[in-house]
C-alpha positions, 0 to 999 in steps of 0.5 A, spaced: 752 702 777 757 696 779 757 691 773 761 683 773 765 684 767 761 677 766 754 680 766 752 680 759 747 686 757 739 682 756 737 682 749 731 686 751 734 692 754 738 692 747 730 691 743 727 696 748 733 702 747 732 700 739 724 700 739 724 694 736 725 687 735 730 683 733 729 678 728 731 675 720 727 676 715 731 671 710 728 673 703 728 667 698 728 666 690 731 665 684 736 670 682 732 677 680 726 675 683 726 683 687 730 680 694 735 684 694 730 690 690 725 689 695 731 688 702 734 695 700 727 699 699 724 695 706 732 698 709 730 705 706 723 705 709 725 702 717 731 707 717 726 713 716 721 711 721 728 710 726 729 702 725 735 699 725 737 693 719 742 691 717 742 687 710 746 682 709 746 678 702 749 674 697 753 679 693 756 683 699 756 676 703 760 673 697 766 678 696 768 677 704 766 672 709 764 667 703 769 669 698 772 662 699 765 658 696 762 657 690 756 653 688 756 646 689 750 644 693 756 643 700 758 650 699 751 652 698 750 649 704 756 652 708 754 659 705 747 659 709 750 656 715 755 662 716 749 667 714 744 664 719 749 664 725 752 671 723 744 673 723 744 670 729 749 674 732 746 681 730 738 679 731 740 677 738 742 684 740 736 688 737 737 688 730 732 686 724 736 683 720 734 682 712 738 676 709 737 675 701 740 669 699 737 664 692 736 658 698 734 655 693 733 647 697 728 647 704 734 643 707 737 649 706 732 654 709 731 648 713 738 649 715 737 656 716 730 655 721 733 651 726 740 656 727 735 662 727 730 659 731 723 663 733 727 670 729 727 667 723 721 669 717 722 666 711 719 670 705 719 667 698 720 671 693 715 669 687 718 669 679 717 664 675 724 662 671 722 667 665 720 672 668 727 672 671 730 671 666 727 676 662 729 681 667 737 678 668 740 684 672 745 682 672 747 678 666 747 672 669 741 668 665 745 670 659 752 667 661 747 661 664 744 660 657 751 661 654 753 655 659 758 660 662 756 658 670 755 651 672 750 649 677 746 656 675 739 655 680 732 654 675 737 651 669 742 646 672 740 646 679 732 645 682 729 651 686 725 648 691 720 652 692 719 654 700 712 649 702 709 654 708 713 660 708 711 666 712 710 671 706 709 671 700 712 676 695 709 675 688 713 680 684 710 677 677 704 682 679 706 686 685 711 692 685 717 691 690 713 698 693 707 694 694 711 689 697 714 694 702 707 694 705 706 688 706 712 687 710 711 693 714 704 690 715 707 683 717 712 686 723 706 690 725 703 684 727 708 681 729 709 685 734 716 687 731 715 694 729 710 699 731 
């Protein structure tokens, strides 16, 4: 087969050897909502059917590509943008990409949307600011309350609820199991797994 060092390979011809779409599945919510819970347990099951996803959220984000932002709104912003555009680049070679991140404006997941345009599947991941806060895993709610972190989402700074999102998540009376299913059943739908 004779190739131009030009030609890029179709994204199709990477969906199709995947036996998937490509696509991102952006969860978004308070901290300790289940995002990173619900990504993990939904990485774990598309690997044992043979899928292949890659999760990419604040934490891992944070302590590399992002390690230079903080939490003002602008660096908010900019930590969506180059989460978008980096999700962008794997969804456009086949992958399903799970992207937890508090987005806590819609300007932001707006942001996200027009980036990611039709791969993009926004999953709000319901919990109350109590609920949350009562779950605390990582002891944040607790330094928040102590006035240890500034801007803290749901305290110092709003989250605004996403207005149509793709699912809905209620993690207040579904386990993350539940929500696994439920996601499953989305992409199957969707037609971006079998």
């Amino acid at each position: 087969m004779h190739l131009h060092p030009s030609d890029t390979l179709p994204r199709h011809h990477k969906e199709t050897l995947l036996g998937q779409k490509g696509c991102v599945l952006w969860f978004c919510g308070l901290s300790g909502s289940g995002k990173s819970t619900i990504a993990n347990a939904l990485e774990h099951v598309l690997h044992e059917k043979g899928r292949f996803a890659v999760r990419l959220d604040g934490d891992n984000l944070r302590g590399g590509l992002n390690s230079n932002l903080g939490f003002s709104d602008n660096d908010r912003l900019e930590n969506i943008r180059r989460t978008a555009e980096l999700a962008k680049v794997l969804a456009a070679n086949g992958v399903i990409v799970l992207c937890s991140l508090i987005t806590p404006r819609g300007a932001f997941r707006d942001l996200a949307r027009g980036i990611l345009g039709k791969d993009f599947h926004e999953f709000y991941v319901k919990a109350n600011y109590a609920t949350c806060e009562a779950r605390d895993p990582k002891g944040l709610y607790a330094k928040a309350a102590a006035g240890e972190i500034k801007d803290f989402t749901g305290l110092d700074s709003a989250f605004e609820e996403p207005q149509y999102p793709d699912l809905v998540l209620d993690t207040e009376h579904a386990s993350a199991r539940d929500s696994v299913f439920e996601i499953l059943e989305y992409l199957r739908d969707k037609g971006i797994t079998t």
